[in-house]
C-alpha positions in Angstrom: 8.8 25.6 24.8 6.0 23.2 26.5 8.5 21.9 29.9 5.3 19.4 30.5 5.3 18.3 27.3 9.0 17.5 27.0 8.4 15.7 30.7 5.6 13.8 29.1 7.7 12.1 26.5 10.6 11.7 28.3 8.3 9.8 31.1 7.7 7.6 28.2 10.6 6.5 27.0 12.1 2.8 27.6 13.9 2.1 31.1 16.6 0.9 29.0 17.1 4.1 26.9 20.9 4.6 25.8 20.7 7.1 23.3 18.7 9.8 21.5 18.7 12.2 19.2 17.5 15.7 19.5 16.7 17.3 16.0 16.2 21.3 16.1 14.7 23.1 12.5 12.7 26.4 12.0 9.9 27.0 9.9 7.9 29.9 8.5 4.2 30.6 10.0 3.0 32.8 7.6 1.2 36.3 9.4 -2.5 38.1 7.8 -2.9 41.1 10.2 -1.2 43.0 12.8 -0.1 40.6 15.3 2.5 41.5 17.7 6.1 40.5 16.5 5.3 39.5 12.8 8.1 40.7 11.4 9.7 40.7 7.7 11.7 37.4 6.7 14.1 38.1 3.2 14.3 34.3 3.4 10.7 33.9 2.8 9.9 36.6 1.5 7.1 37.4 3.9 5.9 39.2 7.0 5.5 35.8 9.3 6.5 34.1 12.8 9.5 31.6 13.0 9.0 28.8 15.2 11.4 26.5 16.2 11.0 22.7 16.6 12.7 20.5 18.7 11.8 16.2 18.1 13.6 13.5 20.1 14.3 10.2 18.1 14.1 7.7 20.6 15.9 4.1 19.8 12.9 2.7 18.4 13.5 5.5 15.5 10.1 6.9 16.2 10.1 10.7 17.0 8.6 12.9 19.5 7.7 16.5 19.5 9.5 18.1 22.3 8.9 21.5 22.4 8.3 24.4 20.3 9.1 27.8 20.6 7.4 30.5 18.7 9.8 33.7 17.6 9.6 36.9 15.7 9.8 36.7 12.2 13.1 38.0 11.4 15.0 35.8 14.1 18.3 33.9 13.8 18.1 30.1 13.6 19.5 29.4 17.1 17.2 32.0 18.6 16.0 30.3 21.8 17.5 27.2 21.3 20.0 26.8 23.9 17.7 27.7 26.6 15.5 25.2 24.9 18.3 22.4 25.2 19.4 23.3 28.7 15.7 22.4 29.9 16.0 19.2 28.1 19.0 18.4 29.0 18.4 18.3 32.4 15.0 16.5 31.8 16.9 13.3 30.1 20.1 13.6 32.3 17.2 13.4 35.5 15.9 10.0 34.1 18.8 8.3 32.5 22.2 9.8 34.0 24.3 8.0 31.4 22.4 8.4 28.4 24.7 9.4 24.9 22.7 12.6 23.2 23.7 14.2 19.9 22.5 17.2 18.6 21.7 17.4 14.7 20.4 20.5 12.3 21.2 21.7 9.1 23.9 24.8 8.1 22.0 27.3 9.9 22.7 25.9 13.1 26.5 25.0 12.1 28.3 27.8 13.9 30.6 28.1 16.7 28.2 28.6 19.2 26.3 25.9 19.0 29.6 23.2 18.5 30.9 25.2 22.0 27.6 24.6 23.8 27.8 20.8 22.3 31.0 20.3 23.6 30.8 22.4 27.4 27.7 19.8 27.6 28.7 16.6 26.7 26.4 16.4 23.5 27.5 15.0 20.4 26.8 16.6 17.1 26.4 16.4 13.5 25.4 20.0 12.1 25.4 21.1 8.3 28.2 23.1 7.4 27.7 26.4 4.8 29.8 25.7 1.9 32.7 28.7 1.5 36.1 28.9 -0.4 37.8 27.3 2.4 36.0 23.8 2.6 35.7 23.8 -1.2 39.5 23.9 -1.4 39.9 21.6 1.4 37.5 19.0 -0.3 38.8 19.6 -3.9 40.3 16.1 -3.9 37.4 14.5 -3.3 35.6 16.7 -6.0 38.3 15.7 -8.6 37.7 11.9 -7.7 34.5 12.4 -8.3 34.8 14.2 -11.6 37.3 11.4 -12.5 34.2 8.7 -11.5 31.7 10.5 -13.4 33.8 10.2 -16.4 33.3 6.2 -16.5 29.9 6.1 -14.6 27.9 9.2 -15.5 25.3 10.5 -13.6 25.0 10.2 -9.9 27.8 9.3 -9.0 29.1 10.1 -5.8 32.2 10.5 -3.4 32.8 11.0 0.4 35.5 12.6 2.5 36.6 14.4 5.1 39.2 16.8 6.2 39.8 19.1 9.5 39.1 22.9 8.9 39.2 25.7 11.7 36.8 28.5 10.8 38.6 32.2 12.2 36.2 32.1 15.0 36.8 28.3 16.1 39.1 27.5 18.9 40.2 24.4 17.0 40.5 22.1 14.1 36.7 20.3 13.9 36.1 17.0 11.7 34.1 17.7 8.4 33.0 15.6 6.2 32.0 16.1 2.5 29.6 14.1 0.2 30.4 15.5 -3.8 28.2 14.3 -6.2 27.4 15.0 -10.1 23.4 15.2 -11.0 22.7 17.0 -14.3 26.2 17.3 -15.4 26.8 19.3 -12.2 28.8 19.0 -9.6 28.0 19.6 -5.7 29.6 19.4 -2.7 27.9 19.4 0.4 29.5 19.8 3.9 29.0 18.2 7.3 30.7 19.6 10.6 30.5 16.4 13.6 32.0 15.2 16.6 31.8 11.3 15.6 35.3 10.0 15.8 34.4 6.4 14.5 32.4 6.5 11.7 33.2 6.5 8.5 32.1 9.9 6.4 29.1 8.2 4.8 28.0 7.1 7.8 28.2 10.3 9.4 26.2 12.0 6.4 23.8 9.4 6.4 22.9 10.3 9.9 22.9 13.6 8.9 20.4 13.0 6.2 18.2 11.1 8.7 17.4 14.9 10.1 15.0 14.9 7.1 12.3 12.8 9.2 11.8 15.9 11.4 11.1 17.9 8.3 7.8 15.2 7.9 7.1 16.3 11.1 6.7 19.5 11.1 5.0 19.6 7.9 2.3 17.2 9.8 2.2 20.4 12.3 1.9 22.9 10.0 -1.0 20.7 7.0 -2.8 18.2 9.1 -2.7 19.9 12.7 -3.2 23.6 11.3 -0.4 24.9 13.5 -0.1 28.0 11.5 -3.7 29.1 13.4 -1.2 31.6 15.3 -4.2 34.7 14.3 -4.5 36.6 17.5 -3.1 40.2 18.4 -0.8 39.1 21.5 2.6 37.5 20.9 1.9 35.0 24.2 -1.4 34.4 22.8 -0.1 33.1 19.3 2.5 30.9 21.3 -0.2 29.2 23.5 -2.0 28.7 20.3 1.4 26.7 19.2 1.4 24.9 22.3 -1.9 23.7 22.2 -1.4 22.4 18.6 2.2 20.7 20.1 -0.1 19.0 22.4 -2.4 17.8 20.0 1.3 16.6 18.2 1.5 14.7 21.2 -2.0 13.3 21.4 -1.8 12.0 17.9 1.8 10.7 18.8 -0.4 7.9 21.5 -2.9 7.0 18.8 0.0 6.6 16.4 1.7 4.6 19.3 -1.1 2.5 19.6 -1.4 1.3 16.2 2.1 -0.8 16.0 0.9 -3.8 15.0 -2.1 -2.8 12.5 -2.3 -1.9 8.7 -2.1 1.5 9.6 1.5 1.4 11.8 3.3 4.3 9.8 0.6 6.7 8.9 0.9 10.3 9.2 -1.4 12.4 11.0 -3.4 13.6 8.3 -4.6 9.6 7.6 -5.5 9.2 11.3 -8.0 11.9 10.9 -9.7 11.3 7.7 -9.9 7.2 8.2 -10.0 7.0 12.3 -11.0 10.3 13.3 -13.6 11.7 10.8 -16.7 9.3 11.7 -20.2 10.1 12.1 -21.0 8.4 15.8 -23.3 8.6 18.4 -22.1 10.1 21.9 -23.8 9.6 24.9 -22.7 10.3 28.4 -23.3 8.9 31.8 -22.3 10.2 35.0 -19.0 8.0 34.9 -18.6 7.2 31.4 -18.8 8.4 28.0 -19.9 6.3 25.2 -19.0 6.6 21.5 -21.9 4.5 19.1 -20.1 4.0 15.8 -22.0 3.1 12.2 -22.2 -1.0 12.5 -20.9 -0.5 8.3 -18.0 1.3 10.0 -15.1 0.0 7.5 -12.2 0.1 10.7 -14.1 -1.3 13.7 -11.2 -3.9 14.3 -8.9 -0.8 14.1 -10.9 1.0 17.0 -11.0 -2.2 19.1 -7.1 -2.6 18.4 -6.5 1.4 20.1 -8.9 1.0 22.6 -7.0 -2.7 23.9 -3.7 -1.2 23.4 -4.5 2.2 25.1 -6.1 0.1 28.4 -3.4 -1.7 28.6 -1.0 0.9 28.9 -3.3 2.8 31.3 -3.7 -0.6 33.6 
């Protein structure tokens, strides 16, 4: 998973912290050879690895990579991840004793195991739920109100509810809440399983829908920091290779850190490297420092000076 890694942004976070979020998804890293453990995937259709992801929102909203965990191809969703939550669990429970952390991931992590492991630990969480005949029956009167709505509205019109529902193998009744909607003279339900007790169900699913930041993430891992570079023979080889490309993640995470303020506050990673990153310069090195001579026509020279005064002062 990357345990320095997860220390390093923890170490970073505000005194004051009172909350976070930890956001878990899987991906596909396509395989072109005979590496150990690429395995067939029916979801994707491919031989490939499935890593798993796990960001922390902080209160700022800004997210961190945590950890990342590479796994056989053909692997459940929750493969790994509970080890992965027990380490940082104790890494944010070490720093900030009181701190309120919910867990949040789409359907494939909405099972019983997970919600058990939520509640034994004092998490919070808001999971996807897969939609079956049981929910669907239990939501039908939310569906028909929004049938009813779409009658004087049209398209895009949407409802929200909620309703207990037990699966067989729950222990108990479990909140779920239920955003129908009616796009292209169809409707949808989709279904939310959480642990919130005080919001209402459209604030619950749109916290749920926040999870859709991580899935910006990871696509800067896999596009702008080549993460899918897992090539060698060895299994623990391909999973250093992840780890190294996690701590690049993290790198980039500082420079993006030390923007705040600029023109370029919310870029992604790929903009960082092709307007900050990729310029012709001049290195020489001393025997205590290292200096970079940039192109006097270089277009962001008051962006360089910015990162360099924000990343002394947080080294001072």
């Amino acid at each position: 998973m990357g345990v320095r890694l997860a220390e390093r942004v923890i170490a970073n976070l505000p005194a004051d912290t009172e909350r976070v979020v930890l956001d878990a998804d899987d991906t596909d890293d396509p395989c072109h050879g005979q590496q150990e453990f690429e395995l067939f995937n029916g979801y994707y259709g491919e031989h490939c690895y499935k890593p798993l992801y796990i960001h922390l929102t902080a209160q700022d909203g800004r997210q961190w990579l945590l950890g990342a965990l590479l796994r056989p191809g053909n692997s459940c969703a929750t493969k790994g991840l509970l080890a992965a939550l027990r380490i940082t669990l104790r890494l944010l429970r070490s720093r900030f004793p009181e701190v309120a952390i919910t867990l949040r991931g789409d359907s494939a992590f909405g099972i019983w195991d997970i919600m058990e492991f939520c509640e034994e630990m004092r998490l919070d969480y808001v999971l996807g739920l897969n939609r079956n005949k049981a929910p669907d029956m239990l939501s039908s009167p939310t569906q028909m109100d929004t049938a009813l709505k779409y009658k004087y509205e049209g398209e895009g019109c949407r409802e929200y509810g909620e309703f207990g529902y037990r699966a067989k193998t729950w222990d108990g009744e479990r909140r779920v809440v239920v955003r129908s909607e009616i796009t292209r003279h169809e409707l949808s339900a989709r279904f939310v399983v959480a642990s919130f007790k005080h919001k209402t169900p459209e604030e619950v699913y749109a916290f749920y829908c926040q999870r859709a930041n991580q899935e910006n993430r990871i696509k800067e891992m896999k596009l702008d920091l080549a993460s899918g570079r897992t090539s060698c023979h060895r299994f623990l080889a391909n999973q250093y290779r992840l780890l190294s490309h996690a701590a690049a993640c993290a790198l980039m995470g500082v420079l993006q850190e030390a923007l705040v303020g600029t023109r370029w506050a919310g870029a992604q990673v790929g903009t960082i490297r092709l307007r900050l990153l990729k310029v012709g310069a001049r290195v020489m090195q001393t025997c205590r420092k290292i200096w970079f001579h940039l192109p006097t026509s270089y277009t962001e020279q008051d962006i360089w000076r910015h990162i360099h005064r924000s990343l002394a002062a947080g080294s001072a």
